[in-house]
C-alpha positions in Angstrom: 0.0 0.0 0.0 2.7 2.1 0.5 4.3 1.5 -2.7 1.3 2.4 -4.9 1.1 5.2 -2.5 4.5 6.6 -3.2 4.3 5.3 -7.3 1.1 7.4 -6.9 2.4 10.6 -5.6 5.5 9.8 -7.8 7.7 9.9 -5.6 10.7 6.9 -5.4 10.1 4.2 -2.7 11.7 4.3 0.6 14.8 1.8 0.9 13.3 -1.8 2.0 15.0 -2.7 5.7 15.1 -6.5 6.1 13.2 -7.3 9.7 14.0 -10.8 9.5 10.2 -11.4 8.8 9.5 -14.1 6.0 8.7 -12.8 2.8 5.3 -14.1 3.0 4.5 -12.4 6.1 5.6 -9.3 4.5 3.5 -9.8 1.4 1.1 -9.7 3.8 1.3 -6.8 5.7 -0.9 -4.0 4.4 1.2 -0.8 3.3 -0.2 1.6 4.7 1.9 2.1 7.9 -0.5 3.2 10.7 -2.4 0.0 9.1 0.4 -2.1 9.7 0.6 -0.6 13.3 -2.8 -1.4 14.0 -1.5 -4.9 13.1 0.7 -5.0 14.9 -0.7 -3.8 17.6 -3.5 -6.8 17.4 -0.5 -9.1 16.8 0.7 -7.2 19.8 -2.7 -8.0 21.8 -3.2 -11.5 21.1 0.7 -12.4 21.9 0.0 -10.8 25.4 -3.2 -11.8 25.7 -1.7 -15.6 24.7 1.2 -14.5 27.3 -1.1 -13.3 29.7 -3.4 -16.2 29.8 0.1 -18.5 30.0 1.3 -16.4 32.9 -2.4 -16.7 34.5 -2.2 -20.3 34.3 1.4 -20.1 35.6 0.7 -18.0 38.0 -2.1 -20.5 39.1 -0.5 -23.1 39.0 2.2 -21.6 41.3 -0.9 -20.8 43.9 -2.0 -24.1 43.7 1.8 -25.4 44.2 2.0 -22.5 47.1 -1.4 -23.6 48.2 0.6 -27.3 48.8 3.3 -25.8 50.0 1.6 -23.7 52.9 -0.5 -26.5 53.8 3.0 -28.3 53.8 4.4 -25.7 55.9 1.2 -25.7 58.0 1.6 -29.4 58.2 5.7 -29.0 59.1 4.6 -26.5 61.6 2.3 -28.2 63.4 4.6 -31.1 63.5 7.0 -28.9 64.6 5.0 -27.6 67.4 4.4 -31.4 68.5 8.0 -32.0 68.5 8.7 -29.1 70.2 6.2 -29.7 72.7 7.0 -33.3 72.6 11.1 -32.3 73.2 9.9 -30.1 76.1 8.0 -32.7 77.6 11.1 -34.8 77.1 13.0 -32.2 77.9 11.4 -31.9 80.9 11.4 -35.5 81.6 14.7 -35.6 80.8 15.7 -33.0 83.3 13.5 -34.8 85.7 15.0 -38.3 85.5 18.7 -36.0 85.1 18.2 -34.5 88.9 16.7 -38.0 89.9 20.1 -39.3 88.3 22.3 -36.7 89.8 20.6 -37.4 93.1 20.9 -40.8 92.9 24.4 -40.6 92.0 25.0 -38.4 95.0 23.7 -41.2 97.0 25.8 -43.4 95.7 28.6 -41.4 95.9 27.4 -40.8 99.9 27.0 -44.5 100.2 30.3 -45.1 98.5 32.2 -42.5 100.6 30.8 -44.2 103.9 31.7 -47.4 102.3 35.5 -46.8 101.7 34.9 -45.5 105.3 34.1 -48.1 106.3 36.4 -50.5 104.4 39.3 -48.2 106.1 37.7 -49.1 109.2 37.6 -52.8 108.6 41.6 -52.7 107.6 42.4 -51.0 110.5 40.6 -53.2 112.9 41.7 -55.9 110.7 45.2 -55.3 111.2 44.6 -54.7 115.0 43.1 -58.1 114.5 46.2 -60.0 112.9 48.5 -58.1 115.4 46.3 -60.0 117.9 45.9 -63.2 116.1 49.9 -62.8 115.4 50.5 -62.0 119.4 48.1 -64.9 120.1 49.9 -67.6 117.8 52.9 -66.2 119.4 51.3 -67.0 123.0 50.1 -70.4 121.9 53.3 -71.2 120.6 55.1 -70.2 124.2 52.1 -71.7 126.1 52.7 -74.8 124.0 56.7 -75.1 124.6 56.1 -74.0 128.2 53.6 -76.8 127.9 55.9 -79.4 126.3 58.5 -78.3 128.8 56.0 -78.7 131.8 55.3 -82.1 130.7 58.6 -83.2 130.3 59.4 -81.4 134.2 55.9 -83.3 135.1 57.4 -86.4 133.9 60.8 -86.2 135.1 59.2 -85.1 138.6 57.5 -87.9 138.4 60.4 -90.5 137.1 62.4 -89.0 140.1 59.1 -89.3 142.7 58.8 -92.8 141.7 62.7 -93.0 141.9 62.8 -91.4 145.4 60.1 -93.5 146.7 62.4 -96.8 145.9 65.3 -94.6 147.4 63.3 -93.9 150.8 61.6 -97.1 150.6 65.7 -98.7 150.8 66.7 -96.2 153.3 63.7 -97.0 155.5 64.6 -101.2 155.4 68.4 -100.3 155.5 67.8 -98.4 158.5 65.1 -100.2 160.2 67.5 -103.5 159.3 71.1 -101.7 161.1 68.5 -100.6 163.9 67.6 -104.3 164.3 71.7 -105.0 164.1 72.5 -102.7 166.6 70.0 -103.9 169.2 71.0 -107.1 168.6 75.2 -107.3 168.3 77.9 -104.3 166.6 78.1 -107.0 163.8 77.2 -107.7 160.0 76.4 -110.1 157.9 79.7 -111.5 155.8 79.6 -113.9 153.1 82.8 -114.3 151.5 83.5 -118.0 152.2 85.1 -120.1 149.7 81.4 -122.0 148.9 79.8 -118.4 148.8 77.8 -119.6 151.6 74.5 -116.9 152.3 74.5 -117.7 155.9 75.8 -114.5 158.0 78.3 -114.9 160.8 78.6 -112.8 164.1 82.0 -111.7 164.0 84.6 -110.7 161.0 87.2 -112.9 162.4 84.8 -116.2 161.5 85.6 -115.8 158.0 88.0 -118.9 156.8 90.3 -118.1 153.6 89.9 -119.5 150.7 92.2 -120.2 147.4 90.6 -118.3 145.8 89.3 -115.1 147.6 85.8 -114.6 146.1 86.0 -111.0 146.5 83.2 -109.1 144.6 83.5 -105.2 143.8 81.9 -102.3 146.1 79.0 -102.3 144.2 75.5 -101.5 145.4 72.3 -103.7 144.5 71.0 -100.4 142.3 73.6 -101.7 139.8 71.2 -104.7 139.8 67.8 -102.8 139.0 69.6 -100.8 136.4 67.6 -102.7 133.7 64.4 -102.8 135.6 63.2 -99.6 137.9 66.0 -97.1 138.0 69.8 -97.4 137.5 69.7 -94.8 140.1 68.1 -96.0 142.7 69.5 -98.2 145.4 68.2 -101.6 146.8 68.5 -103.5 149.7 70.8 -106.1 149.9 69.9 -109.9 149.2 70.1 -112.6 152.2 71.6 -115.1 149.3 74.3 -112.6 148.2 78.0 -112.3 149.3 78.5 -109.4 151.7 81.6 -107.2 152.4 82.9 -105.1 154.9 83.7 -101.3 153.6 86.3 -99.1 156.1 84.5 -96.2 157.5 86.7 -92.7 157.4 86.1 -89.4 159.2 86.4 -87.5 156.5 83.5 -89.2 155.0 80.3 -86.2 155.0 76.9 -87.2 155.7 74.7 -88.9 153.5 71.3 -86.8 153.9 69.5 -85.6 151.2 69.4 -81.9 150.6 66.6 -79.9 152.6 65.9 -83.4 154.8 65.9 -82.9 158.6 69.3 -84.3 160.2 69.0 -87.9 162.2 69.8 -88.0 166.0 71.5 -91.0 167.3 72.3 -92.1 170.9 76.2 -91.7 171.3 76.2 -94.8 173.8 75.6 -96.9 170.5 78.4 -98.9 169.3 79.7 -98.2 166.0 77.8 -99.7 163.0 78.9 -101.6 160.2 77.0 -102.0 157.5 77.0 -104.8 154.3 76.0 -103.9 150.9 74.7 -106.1 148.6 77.1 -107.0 145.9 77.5 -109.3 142.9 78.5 -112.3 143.4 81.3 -112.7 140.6 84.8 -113.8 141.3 86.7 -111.0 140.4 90.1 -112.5 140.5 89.6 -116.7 139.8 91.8 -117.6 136.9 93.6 -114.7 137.1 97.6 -115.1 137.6 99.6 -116.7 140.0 99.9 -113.9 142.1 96.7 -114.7 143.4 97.1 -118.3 144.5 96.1 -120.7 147.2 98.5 -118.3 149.6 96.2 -115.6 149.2 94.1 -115.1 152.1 90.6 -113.2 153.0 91.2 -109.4 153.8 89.2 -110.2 156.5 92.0 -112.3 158.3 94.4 -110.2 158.9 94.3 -109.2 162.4 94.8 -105.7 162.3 91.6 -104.8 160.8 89.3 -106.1 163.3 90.0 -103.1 165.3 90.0 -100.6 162.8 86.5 -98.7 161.8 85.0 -99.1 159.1 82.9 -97.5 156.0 79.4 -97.6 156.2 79.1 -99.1 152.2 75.2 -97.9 151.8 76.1 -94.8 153.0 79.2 -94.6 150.5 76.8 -95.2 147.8 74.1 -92.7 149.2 77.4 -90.3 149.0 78.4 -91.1 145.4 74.3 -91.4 144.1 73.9 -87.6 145.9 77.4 -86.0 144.8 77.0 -87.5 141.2 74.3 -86.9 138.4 72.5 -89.9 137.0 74.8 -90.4 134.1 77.9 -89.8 136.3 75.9 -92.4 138.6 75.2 -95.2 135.8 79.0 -94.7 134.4 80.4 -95.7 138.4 77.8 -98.8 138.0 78.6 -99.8 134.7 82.8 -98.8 135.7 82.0 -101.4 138.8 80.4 -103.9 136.8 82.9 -104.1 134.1 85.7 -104.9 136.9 83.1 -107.7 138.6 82.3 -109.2 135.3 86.7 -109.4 134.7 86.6 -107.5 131.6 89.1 -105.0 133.2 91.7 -104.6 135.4 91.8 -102.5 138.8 93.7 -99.5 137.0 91.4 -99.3 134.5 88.8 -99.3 137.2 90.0 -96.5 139.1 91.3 -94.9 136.4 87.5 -94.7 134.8 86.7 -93.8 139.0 88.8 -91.0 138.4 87.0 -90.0 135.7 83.8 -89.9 136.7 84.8 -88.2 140.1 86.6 -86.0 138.7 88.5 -83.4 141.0 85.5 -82.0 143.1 84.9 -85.7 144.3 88.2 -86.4 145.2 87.2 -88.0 148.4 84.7 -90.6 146.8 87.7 -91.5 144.8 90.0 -92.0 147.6 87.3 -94.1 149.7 86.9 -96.3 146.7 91.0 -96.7 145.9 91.3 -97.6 149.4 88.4 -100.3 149.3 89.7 -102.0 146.0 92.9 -101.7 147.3 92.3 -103.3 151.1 90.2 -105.9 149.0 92.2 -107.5 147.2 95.5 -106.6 148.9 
């Protein structure tokens, strides 16, 4: 339209400007130009009202979507409102059962303090305890030596009770027999004869000599019970046993037991002699020539009858008080040995000399001079 407008008015066409519309929009498009405005501006219309009616139906669809999402958010909230009022009930709860915690746990602390308390208490008396039981074992173990010891004092008491008893019971029938010797005659009971005859005589002088002198060692009958009540203790003598006469000396101390009262006797009585009871082994038979048929009795030679003479129980009461029991047994066994002729006199009172010892000097010097009178 614009081109017949402008080949009408004659004047030249405008230059065409190339849009980048297709050429069959363009052939199209009326010429006039306020016509192809009002074209365009219809064009215009419908492409906003197609854009409006899009953006409409965007714009609705993003209400509906927002719709969603605030009954979403709704929803959200309202859960979150539950949790939060579930979480402060928990909370709560939670706090609760915390202080119940915390105070139980204080409790327990309490409880365990006292306990270790307590426990400290338990060690200490404990230890008090084992220092006790320790002080205790240590008394038990004393009370029981002391006890052992005891016993054995007990039975040792007892061993030398039943020992003393056979002592006093002796001592009574020694004395009560040289109380029945004295009232009778000053004389003892000999038994040295050549036939070992038991039968006593009345005076020393009635003894006959023999060959052979049958004289047994200065031995008391204890040596006898060795093997049976006491090797300590002394006996009376035996009636079918050989007797000797010991020599009394003045040195010779008492014979009393420690701590016993001391015996009175009358001064008008004649001087006793006593016999002891001694084995009846033949201490020299068989021995050498030097103690042949020529030997005679000690008991004949005249010069003895008047001189005094040991009291042998009391000898042995001397020797059984001045020695110990194993000094005691050694003398017996010592004695024995020479009685049985398994050694010689030297050996005898050399083994005497022994046993004595220096203190006892005087014990050894009665017995030399009894072996040595016997079988000069």
């Amino acid at each position: 339209m614009v081109r017949e407008e402008d080949a009408a008015s004659g004047e030249a066409p405008p230059p065409t400007v190339d849009f980048g519309l297709p050429a069959e929009l363009m052939s199209v498009l009326p010429s006039d130009p306020f016509a192809q405005l009002d074209v365009a501006r219809r064009i215009t219309s419908i492409a906003l009202s197609h854009r409006l009616g899009r953006l409409e139906a965007e714009a609705a669809r993003l209400r509906s979507q927002l719709a969603d999402r605030d009954a979403e958010a709704e929803d959200l909230r309202e859960r979150v409102e539950q949790l939060d009022a579930a979480l402060a009930v928990a909370t709560g709860r939670g706090a609760a059962e915390a202080a119940l915690l915390r105070s139980q746990l204080a409790e327990r602390d309490a409880e365990a303090e006292d306990l270790r308390e307590r426990v400290e208490q338990l060690d200490a008396a404990l230890a008090v305890a084992t220092g006790r039981l320790r002080r205790a074992e240590e008394e038990k173990e004393a009370l029981l030596r002391d006890n052992s010891a005891l016993s054995n004092t007990v039975t040792k008491l007892n061993r030398d009770v039943a020992k003393l008893e056979v002592f006093r019971k002796t001592l009574v029938q020694s004395l009560q027999e040289d109380d029945s010797s004295d009232n009778t005659a000053p004389t003892a009971r000999v038994a040295a004869t050549s036939n070992f005859s038991s039968a006593p005589s009345d005076e020393d002088s009635a003894f006959p000599t023999s060959k052979s002198s049958q004289i047994s060692e200065t031995a008391s009958s204890v040596s006898e019970e060795n093997s049976q009540v006491d090797p300590d203790a002394p006996r009376p003598p035996c009636p079918g046993r050989p007797h000797v006469f010991l020599p009394s000396y003045n040195s010779t101390p008492r014979m009393t037991p420690p701590g016993s009262p001391p015996r009175r006797f009358a001064s008008v009585s004649p001087p006793r002699r006593h016999s002891i009871s001694v084995t009846s082994m033949n201490m020299f038979n068989d021995r050498s020539s030097g103690f042949s048929g020529q030997h005679s009795s000690p008991f004949d030679a005249p010069s003895q009858t008047g001189r005094t003479r040991v009291d042998g129980k009391e000898f042995f009461r001397q020797v059984r008080n001045r020695l110990s029991y194993e000094q005691f047994g050694a003398f017996l066994a010592n004695v024995k040995e020479l009685n049985a002729h398994r050694q010689t006199r030297e050996d005898t009172l050399r083994k005497a000399d022994e046993i004595f010892g220096p203190e006892n000097k005087d014990l050894y010097t009665i017995f030399e001079s009894l072996i040595t009178r016997n079988i000069r």
